[in-house]
C-alpha positions, 0 to 999 in steps of 0.5 A: 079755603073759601073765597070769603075767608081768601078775600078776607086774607086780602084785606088783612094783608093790606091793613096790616102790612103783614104776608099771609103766611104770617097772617095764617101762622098766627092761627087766628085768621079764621077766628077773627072773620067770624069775630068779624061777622058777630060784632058787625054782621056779616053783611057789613063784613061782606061790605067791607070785602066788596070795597077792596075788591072794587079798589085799584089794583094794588100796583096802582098808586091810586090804590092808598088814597082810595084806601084812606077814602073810600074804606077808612073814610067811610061811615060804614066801614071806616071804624069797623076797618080801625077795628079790625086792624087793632085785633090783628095787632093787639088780639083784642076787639075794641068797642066801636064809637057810640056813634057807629052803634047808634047809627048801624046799631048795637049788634054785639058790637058794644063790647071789648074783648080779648078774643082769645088768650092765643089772640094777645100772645100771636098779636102782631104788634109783638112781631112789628116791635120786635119783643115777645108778650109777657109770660109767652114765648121767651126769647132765651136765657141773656137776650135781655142783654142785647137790643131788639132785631127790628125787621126793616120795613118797606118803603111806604112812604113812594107809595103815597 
């Protein structure tokens, strides 16, 4: 793996909250950089690589509200981040505000799009509601009798 593709693991697994195991059992992390680099370029991405490198480290309480400030706060980086989360959990990649595009400009950015069928049946969001995507992965004949097994979360709210 290059550390490109490594650093972008990294900032997937804090956006997300989901491990790299996860991250990379869904198939699609490649595939998402380099959706990543054609709607925005891949200087913005490595832009956007950069800002989490230079944050506090994650043991750090700081870290959160650096996160909040200088990523999701940033005119640059902020909806290219919202973005990015939205096609980790959804598989799709959401059109960004014309305001973004008027100011950084359209590149291919003014399109949504589902990346790829893999991409709607492997979005997290099916795993963080605990349910399976219509028409893929089936949890069996009768499962519908009984209530979702919702994984416990973490305690995020020490954090912040």
């Amino acid at each position: 793996m290059s550390s490109r593709f490594e650093a972008f693991l990294n900032v997937s697994v804090e956006l997300t909250a989901f491990s790299r195991f996860d991250l990379l059992g869904t198939g699609l992390a490649e595939r998402y950089l380099a959706t990543l680099d054609k709607m925005v370029g891949g200087e913005t991405t490595d832009a956007l690589l950069a800002a989490f490198v230079a944050l506090p480290p994650p043991e750090d309480v700081a870290r959160i509200q650096a996160v909040r400030t200088t990523i999701l706060g940033n005119e640059l980086l902020g909806d290219v981040t919202r973005a990015l989360i939205k096609l980790w959990y959804s598989g799709t990649w959401f059109e960004l505000p014309s305001a973004w595009t008027e100011r950084f400009g359209r590149r291919a950015a003014g399109a949504t799009f589902v990346v790829s069928p893999d991409a709607y049946i492997e979005g997290l969001l099916w795993k963080a509601i605990g349910a399976h995507p219509a028409g893929a992965k089936g949890p069996g004949f009768g499962s519908w009798a009984f209530p979702p097994k919702i994984p416990d979360l973490p305690d995020l709210d020490s954090k912040t």
